[in-house]
N, C-alpha and C positions, 0 to 999 in steps of 0.2 A: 381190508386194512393192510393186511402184506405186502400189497400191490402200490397204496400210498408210500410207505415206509422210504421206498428207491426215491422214488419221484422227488418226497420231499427232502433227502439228502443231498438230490442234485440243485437242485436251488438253490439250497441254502451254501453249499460250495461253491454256484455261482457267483453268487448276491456275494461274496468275501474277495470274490476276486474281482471286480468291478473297475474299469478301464478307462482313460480319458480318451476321449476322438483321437484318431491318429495319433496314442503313443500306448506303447505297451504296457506302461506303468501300472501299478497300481493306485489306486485315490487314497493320498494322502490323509484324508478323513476315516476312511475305512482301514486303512490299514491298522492292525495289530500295535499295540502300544507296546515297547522294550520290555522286557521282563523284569523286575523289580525298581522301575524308574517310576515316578506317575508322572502321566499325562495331563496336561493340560489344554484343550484349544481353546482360545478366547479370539473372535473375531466381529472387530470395531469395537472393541473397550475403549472404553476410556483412559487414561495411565492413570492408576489408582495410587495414593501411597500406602506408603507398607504399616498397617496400622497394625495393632497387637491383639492377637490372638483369643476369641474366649474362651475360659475354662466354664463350663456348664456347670461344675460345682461348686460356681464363685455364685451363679444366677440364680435370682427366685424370681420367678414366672409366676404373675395372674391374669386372669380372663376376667374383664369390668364390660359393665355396659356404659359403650360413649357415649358423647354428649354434643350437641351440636344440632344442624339442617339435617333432616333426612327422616325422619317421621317413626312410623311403626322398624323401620329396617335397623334403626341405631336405636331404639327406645327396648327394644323387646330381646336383641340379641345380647350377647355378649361376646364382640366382637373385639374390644379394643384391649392391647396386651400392655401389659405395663410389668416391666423387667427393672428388677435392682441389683446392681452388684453390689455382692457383699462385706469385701475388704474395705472399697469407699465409700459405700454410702449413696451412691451416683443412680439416680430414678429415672429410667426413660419411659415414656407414654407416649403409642402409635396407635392413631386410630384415622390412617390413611384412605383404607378402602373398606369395605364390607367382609372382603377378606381373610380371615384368624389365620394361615398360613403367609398373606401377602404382609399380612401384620409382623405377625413373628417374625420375618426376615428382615426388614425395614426396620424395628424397631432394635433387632441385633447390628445390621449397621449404622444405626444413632449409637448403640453403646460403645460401638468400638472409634467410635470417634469423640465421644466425650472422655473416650478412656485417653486416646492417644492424647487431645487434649489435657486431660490431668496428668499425665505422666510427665511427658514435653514441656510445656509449660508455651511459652514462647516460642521454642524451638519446633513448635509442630509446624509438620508441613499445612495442613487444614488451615490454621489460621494466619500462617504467610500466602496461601491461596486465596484467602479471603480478602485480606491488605491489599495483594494487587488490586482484586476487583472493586473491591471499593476505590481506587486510586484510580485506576481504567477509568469508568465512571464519572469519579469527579472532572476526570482531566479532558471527557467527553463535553461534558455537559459546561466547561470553562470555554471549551472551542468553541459551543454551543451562542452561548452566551455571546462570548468576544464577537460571532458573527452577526447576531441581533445587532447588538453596537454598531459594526462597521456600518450595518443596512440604514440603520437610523440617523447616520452621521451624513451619508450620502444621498437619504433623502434628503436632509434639513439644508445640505449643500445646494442640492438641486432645484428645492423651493426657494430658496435665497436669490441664486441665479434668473431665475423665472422675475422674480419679486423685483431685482435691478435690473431687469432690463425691460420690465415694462415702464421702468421711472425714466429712464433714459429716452 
């Protein structure tokens, strides 16, 4: 056991100093976070907005058994979480995966977006991101349209042309 003791100290003073090919550097990843700063890495997020915070003592948490397709797995468990906050009144119910952790998380980012929603009002970024896409969308599907048109216009042109000049 005394003889491990070295060995596994060198490693693990290796393994912190961990190098990119050709530079002496340290990896950015491994390295040491500032002292009294937190860290954060997030890489390929999405750009989230800055929704509002919860307080766990605003939240009452229960465990129901879902409801839906999926047999003995949703009939028998109690999987699906359904969170209320307190101050409004605001009911979320997640019963995405099988999950009671995958739930819990998921159903805390529905509350915090029906919160920013209730807070905001109009002014939430959630539902100006939503405007767009429905707008994207429609103005997709108008392009969409307009092109059917043109197609049909240019058959009925081209059958015309056929049709005169066999009369001819």
């Amino acid at each position: 056991m005394s003889l491990l003791l070295p060995l596994i100290s060198r490693v693990c003073s290796v393994s912190r100093r961990v190098t990119w090919r050709g530079c002496d550097c340290v990896c950015p990843v491994l390295r040491p976070p500032p002292a009294g700063l937190p860290c954060v890495l997030a890489a390929g997020k999405r750009s989230l907005p800055e929704l509002p915070v919860l307080n766990e003592d605003e939240l009452e948490e229960q465990f129901v058994r879902g409801s839906g397709p999926g047999g003995q797995a949703t009939n028998k468990t109690s999987n699906c979480v359904v969170l209320r906050h307190i101050p409004t009144g605001i009911v979320v119910k997640c019963h995405q995966t099988r999950s009671v952790d995958i739930n819990r998380k998921r159903a805390r980012d529905i509350m915090r977006e029906k919160l920013d929603i209730a807070y905001k009002g109009e002014n939430s970024e959630i539902l100006t991101r939503r405007k767009e896409s429905v707008q994207k969308k429609q103005e997709k599907r108008r392009k969409a349209n307009d092109n059917l048109e043109r197609k049909r216009l240019l058959k009925e042109v081209l059958a015309d042309s056929k049709s005169g000049s066999d009369v001819v």
